[in-house]
C-alpha atoms as a printed R data frame, in Angstrom:
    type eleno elety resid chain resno       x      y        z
1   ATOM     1    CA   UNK     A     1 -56.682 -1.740  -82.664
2   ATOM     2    CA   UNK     A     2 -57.249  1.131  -79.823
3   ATOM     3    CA   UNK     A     3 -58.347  4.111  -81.197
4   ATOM     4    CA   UNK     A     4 -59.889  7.559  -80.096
5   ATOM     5    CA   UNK     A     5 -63.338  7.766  -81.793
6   ATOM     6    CA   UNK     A     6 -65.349 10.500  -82.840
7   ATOM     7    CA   UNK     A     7 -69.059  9.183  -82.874
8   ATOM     8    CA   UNK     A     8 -70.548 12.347  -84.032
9   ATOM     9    CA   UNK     A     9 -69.851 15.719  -84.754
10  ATOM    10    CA   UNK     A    10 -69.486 18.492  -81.557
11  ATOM    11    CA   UNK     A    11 -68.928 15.245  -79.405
12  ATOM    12    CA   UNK     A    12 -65.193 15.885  -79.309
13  ATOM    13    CA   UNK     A    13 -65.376 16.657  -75.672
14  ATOM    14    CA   UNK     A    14 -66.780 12.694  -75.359
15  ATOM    15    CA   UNK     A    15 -63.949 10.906  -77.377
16  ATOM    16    CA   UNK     A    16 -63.422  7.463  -75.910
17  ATOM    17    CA   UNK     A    17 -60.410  4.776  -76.121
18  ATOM    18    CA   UNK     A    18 -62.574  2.021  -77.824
19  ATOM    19    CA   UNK     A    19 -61.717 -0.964  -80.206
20  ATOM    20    CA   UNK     A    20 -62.038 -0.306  -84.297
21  ATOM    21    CA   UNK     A    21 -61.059 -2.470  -87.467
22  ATOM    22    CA   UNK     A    22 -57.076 -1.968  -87.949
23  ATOM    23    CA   UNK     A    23 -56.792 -0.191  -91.674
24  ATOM    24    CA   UNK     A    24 -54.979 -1.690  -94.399
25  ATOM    25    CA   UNK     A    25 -52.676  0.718  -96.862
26  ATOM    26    CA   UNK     A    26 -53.687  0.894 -100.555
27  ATOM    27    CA   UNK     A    27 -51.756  1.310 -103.442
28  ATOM    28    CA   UNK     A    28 -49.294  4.552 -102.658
29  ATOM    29    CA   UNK     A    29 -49.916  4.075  -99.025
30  ATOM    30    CA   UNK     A    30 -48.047  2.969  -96.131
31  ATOM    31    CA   UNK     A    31 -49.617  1.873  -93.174
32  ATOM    32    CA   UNK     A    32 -47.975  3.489  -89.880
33  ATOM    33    CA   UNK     A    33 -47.395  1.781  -86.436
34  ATOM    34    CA   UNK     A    34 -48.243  5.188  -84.067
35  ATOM    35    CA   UNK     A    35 -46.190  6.265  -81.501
36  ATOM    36    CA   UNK     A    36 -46.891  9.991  -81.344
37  ATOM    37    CA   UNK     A    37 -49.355 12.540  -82.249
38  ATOM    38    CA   UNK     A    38 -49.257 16.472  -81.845
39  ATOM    39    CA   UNK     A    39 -52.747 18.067  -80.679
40  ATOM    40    CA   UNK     A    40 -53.473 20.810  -82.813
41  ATOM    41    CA   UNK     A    41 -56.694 23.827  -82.672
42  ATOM    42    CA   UNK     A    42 -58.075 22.242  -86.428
43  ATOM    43    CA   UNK     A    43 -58.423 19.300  -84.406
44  ATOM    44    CA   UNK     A    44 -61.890 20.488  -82.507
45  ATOM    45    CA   UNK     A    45 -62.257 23.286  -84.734
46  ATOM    46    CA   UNK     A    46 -63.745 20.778  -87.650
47  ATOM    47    CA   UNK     A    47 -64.548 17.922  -84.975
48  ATOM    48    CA   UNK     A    48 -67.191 20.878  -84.167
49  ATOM    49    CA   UNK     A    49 -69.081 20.827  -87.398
50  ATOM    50    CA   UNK     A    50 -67.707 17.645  -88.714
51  ATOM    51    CA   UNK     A    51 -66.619 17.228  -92.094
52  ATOM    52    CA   UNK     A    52 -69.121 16.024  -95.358
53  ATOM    53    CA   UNK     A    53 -65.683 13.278  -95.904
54  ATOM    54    CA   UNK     A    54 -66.361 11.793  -92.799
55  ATOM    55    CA   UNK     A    55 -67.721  8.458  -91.942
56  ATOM    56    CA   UNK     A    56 -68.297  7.600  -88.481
57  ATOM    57    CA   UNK     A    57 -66.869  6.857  -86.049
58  ATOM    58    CA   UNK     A    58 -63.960  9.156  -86.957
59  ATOM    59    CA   UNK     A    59 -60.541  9.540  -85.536
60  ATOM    60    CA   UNK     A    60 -59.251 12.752  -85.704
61  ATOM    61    CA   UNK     A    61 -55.173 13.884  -85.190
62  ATOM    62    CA   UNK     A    62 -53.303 15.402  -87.726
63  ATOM    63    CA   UNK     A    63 -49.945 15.371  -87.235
64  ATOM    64    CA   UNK     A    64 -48.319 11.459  -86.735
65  ATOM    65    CA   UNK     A    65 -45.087  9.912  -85.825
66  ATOM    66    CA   UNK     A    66 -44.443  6.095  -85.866
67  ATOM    67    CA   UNK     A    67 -42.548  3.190  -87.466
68  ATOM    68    CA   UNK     A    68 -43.720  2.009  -90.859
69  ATOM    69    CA   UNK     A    69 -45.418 -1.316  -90.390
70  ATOM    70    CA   UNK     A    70 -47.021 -1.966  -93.521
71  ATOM    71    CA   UNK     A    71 -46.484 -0.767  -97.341
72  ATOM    72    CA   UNK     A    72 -48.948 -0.862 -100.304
73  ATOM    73    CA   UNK     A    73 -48.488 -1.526 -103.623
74  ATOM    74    CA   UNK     A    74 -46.061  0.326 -105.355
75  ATOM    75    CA   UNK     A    75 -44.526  1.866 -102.626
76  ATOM    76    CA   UNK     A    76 -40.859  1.593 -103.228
77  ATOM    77    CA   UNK     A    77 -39.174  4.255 -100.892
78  ATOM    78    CA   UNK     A    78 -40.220  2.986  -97.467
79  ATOM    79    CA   UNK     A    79 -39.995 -0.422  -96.105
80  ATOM    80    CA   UNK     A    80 -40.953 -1.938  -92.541
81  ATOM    81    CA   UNK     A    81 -39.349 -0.309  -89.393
82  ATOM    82    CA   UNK     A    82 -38.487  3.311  -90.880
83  ATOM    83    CA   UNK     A    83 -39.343  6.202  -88.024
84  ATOM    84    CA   UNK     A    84 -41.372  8.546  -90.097
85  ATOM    85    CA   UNK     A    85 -43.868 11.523  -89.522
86  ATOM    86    CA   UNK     A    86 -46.282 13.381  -91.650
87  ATOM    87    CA   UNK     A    87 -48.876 16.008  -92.086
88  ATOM    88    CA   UNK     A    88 -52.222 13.639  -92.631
89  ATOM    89    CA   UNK     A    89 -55.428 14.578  -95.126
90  ATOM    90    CA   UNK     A    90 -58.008 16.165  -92.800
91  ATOM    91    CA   UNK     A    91 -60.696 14.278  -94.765
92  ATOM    92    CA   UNK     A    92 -59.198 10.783  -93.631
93  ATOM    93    CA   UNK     A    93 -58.710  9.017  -90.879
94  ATOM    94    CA   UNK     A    94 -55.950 10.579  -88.157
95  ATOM    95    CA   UNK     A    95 -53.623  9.248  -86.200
96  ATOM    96    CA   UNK     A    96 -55.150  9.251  -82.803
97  ATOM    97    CA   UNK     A    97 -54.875  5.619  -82.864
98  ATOM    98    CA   UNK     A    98 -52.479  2.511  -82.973
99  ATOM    99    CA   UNK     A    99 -52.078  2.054  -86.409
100 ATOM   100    CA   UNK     A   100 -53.251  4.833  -89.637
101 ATOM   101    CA   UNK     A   101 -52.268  4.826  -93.157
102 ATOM   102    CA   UNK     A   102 -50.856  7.691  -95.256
103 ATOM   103    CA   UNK     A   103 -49.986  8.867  -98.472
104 ATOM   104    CA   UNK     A   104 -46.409  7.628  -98.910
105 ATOM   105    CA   UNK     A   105 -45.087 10.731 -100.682
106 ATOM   106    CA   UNK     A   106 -46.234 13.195  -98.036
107 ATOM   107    CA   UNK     A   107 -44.202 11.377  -95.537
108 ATOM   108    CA   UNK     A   108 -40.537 12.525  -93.707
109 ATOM   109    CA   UNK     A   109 -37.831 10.382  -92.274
110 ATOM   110    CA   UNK     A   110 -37.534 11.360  -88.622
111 ATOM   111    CA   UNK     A   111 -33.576 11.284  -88.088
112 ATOM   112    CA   UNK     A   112 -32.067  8.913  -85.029
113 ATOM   113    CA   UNK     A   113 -31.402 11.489  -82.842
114 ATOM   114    CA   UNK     A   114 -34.989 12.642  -82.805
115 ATOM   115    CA   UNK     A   115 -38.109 11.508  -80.612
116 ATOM   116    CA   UNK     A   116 -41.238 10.497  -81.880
117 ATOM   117    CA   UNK     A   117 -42.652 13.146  -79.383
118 ATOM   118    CA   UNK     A   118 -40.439 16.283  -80.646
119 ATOM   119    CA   UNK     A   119 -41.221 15.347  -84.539
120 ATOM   120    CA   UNK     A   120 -44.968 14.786  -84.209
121 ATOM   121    CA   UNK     A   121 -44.516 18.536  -82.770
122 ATOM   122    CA   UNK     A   122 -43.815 19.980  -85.597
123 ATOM   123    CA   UNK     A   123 -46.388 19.401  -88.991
124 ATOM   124    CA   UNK     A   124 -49.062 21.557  -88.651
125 ATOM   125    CA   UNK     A   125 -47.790 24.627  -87.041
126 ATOM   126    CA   UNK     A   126 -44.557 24.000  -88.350
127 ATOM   127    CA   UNK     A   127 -45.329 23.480  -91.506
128 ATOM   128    CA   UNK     A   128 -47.616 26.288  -91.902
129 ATOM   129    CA   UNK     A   129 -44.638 28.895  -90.671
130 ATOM   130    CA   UNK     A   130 -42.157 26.973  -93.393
131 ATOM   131    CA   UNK     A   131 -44.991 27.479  -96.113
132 ATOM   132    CA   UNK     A   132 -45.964 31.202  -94.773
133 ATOM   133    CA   UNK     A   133 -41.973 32.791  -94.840
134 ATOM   134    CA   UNK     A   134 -40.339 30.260  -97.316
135 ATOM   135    CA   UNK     A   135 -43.437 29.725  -99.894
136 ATOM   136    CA   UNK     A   136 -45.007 32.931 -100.067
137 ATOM   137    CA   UNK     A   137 -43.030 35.917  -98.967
138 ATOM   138    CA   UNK     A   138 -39.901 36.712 -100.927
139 ATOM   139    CA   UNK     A   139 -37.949 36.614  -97.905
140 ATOM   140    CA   UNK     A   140 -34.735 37.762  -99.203
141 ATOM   141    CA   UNK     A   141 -36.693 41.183  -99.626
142 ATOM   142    CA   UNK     A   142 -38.099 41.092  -96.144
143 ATOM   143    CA   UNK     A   143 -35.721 42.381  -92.989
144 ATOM   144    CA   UNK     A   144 -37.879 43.504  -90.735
145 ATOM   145    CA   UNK     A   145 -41.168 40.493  -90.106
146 ATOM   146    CA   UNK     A   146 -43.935 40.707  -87.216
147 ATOM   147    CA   UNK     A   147 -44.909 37.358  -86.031
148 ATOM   148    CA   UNK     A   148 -48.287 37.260  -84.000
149 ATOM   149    CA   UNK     A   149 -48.653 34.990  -81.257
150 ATOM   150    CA   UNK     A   150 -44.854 33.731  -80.602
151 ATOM   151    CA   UNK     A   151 -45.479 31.764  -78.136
152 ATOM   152    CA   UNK     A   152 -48.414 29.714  -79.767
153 ATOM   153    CA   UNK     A   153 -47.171 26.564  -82.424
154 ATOM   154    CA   UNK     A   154 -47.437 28.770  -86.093
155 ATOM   155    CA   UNK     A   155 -46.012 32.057  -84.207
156 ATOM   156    CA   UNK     A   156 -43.559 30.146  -81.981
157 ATOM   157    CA   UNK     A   157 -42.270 28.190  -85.537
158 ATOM   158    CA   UNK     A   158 -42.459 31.401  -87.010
159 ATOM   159    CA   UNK     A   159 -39.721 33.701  -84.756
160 ATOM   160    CA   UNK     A   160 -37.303 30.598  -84.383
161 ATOM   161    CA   UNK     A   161 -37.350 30.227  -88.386
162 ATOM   162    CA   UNK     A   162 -37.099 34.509  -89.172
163 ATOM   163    CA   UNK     A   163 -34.161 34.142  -86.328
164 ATOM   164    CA   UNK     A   164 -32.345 31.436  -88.323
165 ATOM   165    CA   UNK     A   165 -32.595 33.778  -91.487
166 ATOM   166    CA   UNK     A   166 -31.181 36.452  -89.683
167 ATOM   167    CA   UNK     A   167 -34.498 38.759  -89.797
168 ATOM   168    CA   UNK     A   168 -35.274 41.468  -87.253
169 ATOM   169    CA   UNK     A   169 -38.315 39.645  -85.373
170 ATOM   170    CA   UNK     A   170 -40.703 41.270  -83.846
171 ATOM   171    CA   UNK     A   171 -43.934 39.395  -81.915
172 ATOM   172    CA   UNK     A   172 -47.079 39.723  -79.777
173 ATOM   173    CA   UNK     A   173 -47.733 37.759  -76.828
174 ATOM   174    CA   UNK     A   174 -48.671 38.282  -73.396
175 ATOM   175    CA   UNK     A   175 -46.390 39.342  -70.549
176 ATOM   176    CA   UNK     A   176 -45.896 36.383  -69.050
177 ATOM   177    CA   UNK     A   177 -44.554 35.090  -72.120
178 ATOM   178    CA   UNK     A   178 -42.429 37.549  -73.270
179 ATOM   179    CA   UNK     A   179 -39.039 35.573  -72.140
180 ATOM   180    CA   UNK     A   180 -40.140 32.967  -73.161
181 ATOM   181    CA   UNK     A   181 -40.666 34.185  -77.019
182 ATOM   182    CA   UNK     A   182 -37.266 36.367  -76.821
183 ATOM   183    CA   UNK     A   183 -35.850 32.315  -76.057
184 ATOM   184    CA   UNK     A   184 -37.098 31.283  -79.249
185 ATOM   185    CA   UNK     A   185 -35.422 34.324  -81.013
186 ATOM   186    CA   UNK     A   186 -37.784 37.780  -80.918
187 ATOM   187    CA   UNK     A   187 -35.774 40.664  -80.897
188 ATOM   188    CA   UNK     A   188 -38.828 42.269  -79.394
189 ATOM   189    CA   UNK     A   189 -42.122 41.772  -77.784
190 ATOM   190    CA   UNK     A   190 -45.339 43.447  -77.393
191 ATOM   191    CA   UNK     A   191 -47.749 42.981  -75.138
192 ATOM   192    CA   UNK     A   192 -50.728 42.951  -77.138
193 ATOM   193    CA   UNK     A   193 -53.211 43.191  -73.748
194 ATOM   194    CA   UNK     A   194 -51.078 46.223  -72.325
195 ATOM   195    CA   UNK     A   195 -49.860 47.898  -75.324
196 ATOM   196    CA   UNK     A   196 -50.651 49.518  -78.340
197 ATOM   197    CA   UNK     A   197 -49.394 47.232  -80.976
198 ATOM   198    CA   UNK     A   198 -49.279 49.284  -83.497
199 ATOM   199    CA   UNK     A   199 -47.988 52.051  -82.128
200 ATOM   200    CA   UNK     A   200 -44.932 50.192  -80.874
201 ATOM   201    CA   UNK     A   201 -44.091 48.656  -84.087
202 ATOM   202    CA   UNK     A   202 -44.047 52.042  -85.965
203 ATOM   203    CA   UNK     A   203 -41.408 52.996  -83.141
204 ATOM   204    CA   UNK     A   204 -39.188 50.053  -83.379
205 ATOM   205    CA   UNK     A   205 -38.979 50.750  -87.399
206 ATOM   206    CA   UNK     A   206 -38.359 54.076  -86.866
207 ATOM   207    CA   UNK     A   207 -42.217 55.017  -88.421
208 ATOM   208    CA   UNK     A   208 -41.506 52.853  -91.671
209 ATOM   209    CA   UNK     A   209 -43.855 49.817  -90.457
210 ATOM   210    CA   UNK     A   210 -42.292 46.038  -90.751
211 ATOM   211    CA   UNK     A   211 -41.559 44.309  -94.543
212 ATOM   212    CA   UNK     A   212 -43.816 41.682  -93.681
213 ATOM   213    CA   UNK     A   213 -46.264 40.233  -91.134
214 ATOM   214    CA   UNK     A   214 -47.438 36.556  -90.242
215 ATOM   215    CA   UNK     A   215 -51.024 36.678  -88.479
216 ATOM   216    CA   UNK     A   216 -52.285 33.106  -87.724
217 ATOM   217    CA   UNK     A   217 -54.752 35.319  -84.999
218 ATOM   218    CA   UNK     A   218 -57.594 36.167  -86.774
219 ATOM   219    CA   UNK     A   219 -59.111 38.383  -89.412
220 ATOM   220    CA   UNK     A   220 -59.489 41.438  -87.102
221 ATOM   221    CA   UNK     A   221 -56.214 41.113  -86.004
222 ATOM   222    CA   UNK     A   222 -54.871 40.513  -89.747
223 ATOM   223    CA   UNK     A   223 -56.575 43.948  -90.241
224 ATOM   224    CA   UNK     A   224 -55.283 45.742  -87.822
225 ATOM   225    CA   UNK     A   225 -51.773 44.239  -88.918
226 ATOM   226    CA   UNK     A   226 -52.340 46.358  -92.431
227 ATOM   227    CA   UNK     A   227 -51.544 49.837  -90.781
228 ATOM   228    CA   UNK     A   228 -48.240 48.229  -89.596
229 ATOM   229    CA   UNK     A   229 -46.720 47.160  -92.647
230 ATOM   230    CA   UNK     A   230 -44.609 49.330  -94.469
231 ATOM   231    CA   UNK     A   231 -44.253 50.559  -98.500
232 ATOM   232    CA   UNK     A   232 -44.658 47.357 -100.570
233 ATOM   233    CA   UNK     A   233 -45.290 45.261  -97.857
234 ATOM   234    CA   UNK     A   234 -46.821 41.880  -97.302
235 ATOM   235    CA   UNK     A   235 -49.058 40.325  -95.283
236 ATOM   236    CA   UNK     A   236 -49.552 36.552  -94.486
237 ATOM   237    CA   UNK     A   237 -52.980 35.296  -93.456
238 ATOM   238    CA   UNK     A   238 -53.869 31.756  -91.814
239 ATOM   239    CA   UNK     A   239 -56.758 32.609  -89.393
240 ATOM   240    CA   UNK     A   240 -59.003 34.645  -91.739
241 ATOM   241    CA   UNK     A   241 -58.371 37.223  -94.543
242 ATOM   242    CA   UNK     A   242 -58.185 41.250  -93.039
243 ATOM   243    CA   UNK     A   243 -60.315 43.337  -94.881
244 ATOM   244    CA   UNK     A   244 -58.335 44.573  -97.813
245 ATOM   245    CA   UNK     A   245 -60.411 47.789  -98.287
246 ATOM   246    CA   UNK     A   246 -58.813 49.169  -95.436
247 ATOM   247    CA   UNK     A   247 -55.547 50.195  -97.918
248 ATOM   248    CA   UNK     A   248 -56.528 52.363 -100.911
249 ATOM   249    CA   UNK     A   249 -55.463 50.815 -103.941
250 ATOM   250    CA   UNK     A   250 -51.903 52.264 -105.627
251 ATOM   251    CA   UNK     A   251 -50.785 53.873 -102.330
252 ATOM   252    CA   UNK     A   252 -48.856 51.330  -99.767
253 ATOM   253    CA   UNK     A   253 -49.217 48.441 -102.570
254 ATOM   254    CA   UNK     A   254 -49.426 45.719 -100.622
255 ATOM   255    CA   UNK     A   255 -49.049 41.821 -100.790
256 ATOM   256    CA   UNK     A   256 -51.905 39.544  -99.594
257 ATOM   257    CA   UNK     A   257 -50.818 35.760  -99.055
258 ATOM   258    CA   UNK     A   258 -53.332 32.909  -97.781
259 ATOM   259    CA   UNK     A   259 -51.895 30.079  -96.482
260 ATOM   260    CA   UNK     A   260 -54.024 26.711  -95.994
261 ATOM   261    CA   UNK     A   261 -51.491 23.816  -95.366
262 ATOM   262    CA   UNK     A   262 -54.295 20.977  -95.437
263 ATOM   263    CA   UNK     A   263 -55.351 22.130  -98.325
264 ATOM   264    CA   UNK     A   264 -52.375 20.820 -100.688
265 ATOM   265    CA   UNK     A   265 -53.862 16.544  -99.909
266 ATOM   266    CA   UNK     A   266 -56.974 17.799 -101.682
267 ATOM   267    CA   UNK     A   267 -55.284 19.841 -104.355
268 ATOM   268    CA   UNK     A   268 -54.726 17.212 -107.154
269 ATOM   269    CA   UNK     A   269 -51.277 18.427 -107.520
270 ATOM   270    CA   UNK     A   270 -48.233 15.979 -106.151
271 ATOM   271    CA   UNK     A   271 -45.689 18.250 -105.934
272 ATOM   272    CA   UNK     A   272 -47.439 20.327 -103.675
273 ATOM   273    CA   UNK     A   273 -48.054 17.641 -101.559
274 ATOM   274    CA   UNK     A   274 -44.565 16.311 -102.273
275 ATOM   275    CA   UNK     A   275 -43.594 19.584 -100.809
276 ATOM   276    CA   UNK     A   276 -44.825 18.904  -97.488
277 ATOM   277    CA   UNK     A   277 -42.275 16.271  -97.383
278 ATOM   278    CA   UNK     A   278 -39.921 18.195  -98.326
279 ATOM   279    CA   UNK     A   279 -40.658 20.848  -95.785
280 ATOM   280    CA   UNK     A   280 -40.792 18.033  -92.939
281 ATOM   281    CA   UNK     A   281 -37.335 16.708  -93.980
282 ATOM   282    CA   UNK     A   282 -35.385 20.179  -93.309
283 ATOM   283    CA   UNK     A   283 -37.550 20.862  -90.123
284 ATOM   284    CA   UNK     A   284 -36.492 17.765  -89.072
285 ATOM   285    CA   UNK     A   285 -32.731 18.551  -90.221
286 ATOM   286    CA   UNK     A   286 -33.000 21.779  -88.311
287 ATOM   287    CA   UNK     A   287 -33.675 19.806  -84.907
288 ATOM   288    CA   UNK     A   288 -31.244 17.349  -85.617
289 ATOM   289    CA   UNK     A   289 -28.988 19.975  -85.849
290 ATOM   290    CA   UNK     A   290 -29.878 21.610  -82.860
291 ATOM   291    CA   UNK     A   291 -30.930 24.520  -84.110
292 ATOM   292    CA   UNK     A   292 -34.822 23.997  -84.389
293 ATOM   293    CA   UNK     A   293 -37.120 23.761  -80.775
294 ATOM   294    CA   UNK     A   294 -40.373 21.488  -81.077
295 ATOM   295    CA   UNK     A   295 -41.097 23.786  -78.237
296 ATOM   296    CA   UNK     A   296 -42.887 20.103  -76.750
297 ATOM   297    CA   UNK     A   297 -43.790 21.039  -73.447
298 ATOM   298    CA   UNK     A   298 -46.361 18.648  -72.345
299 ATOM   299    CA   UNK     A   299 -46.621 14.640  -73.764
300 ATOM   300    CA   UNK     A   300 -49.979 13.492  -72.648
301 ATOM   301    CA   UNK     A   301 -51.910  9.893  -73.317
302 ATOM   302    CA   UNK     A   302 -54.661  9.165  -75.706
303 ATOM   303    CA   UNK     A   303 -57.067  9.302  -72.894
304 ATOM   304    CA   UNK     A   304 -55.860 12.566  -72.146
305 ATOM   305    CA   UNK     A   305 -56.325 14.100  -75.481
306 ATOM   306    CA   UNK     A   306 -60.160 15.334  -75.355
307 ATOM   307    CA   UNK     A   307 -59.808 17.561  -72.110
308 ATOM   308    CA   UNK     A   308 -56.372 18.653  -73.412
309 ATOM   309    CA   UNK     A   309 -57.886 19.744  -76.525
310 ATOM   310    CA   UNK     A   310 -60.547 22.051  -74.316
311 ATOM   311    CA   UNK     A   311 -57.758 23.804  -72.712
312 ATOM   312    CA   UNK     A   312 -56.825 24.725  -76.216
313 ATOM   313    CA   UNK     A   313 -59.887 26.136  -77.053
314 ATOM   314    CA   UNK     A   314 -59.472 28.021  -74.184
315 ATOM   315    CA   UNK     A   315 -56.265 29.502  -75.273
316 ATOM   316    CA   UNK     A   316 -53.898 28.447  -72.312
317 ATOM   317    CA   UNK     A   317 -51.464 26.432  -73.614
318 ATOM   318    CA   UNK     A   318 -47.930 27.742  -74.625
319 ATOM   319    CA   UNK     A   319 -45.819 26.026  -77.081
320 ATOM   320    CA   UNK     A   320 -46.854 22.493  -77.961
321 ATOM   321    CA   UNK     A   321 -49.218 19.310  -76.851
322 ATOM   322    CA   UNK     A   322 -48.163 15.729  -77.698
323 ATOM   323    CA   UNK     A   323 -50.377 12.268  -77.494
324 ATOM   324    CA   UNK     A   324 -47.790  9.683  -76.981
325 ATOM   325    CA   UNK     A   325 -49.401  6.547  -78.209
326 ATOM   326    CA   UNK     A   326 -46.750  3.585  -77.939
């Protein structure tokens, strides 16, 4: 089969189209006929420094859509020819290829009326927003939320999933965004280059600070998000913990969530990564419905994929990257 290889680590920038032994599923597995795969930051974030898992060459790519071709032993709920699309195990073998095998109880049934290109959108930053406001914060507490980065893939998720649960959204993102992010459902926008953050979200909550915030930024950022949360709030970190001394115990009592999505294929515990299915399969409901964006704004070829994945790491992309394969 064609694959994209990763002969090293930090050679991610040098990924080639080259020929490599098609895998066979084992027992729990199905083996997936690629059609689609989304281009995520993790992608040359642990290409970079390589993973001890590893063997190479490695193929890298995360998030997968295709038609099952193959199933392994025991496998009872798929069969040949079903559209499906998963979160993979970032110690394995991705999906920036022809054919890759996964874990048959992580995977989600991609409805008719739904591309290849718009579901293989959604897992990782998708996912990750599900897990942050659905899994960790008791949202039926929360009214007021700040989303960082709404138009990136976990902040852009993020505002269009607090819109659907009728929150009052607030998110960063730069001015030439701001439409764009009041599309997906913000009910306001900061401009985190030309304004004071913080300062404006004390004034849109009348000096009370937000319920809760998602930061999938970084840990300064998650820090500086701690003055803007309000009494008993909570604070949702993907990009690095904020430094928790900042709050003095027993005074604003706050609520510290990590959220590592990848982390549930190496946790030993199915139902977590049953879950993931289970997330996919209303995400996927949601666009069927109409009422979910992939925000897909660019569907690129394997070829394609290593210089799209510098632009990443330079921070210019808006909404979301797709590798169509087939």
């Amino acid at each position: 089969m064609k694959a994209l290889l990763l002969h090293d680590k930090n050679q991610w920038q040098n990924m080639k189209v080259e020929d490599i032994e098609t895998p066979k599923p084992g027992k729990g597995e199905i083996l997936v006929q690629v059609h689609a795969v989304g281009l995520n930051p993790v992608d040359y974030k642990t290409a970079t420094n390589g993973n001890p898992n590893w063997s190479y060459p490695h193929i890298l790519g995360l998030d997968t859509a295709g038609v099952v071709a193959e199933t392994g032993e025991g496998v009872t709920q798929w069969k040949k020819g079903d559209r499906v699309v998963y979160h993979g195990d970032l110690t394995r073998k991705g999906g920036y290829a022809e054919y890759t095998v996964a874990t048959a109880h992580t995977v989600s049934r991609i409805p008719d009326n739904v591309s290849f290109e718009n579901a293989a959108a959604i897992p990782t930053a998708g996912y990750t927003a599900y897990q942050a406001l659905f899994r960790k914060l008791p949202f039926d507490q929360v009214e007021s939320i700040l989303i960082h980065g709404g138009a990136g893939g976990v902040g852009g998720f993020g505002v269009q999933l607090a819109r659907l649960a009728s929150k009052k959204v607030i998110s960063t993102a730069s001015g030439h965004n701001h439409e764009y992010v009041k599309s997906l459902g913000a009910d306001y926008v900061i401009d985190y280059r030309e304004e004071d953050v913080q300062a404006r979200v004390m004034e849109m909550t009348n000096g009370r600070g937000v319920d809760a915030v998602v930061d999938a930024v970084s840990r300064l950022s998650a820090t500086d998000s701690l003055d803007m949360l309000a009494f008993m709030g909570h604070i949702v970190y993907i990009a690095g913990a904020p430094d928790f001394s900042k709050v003095t115990p027993f005074t604003k009592v706050v609520s510290y969530h990590e959220i590592a999505l990848g982390a549930a294929n190496q946790s030993n515990d199915e139902r977590s990564e049953k879950d993931l299915a289970v997330i996919g399969d209303h995400m996927l409901e949601l666009m069927a419905e109409g009422k979910l964006d992939s925000m897909l704004k660019e569907t690129i070829s394997l070829e394609e994929v290593p210089s799209a994945l510098v632009r990443l790491s330079e921070r210019h992309v808006k909404g979301k990257m797709v590798a169509k394969v087939k």
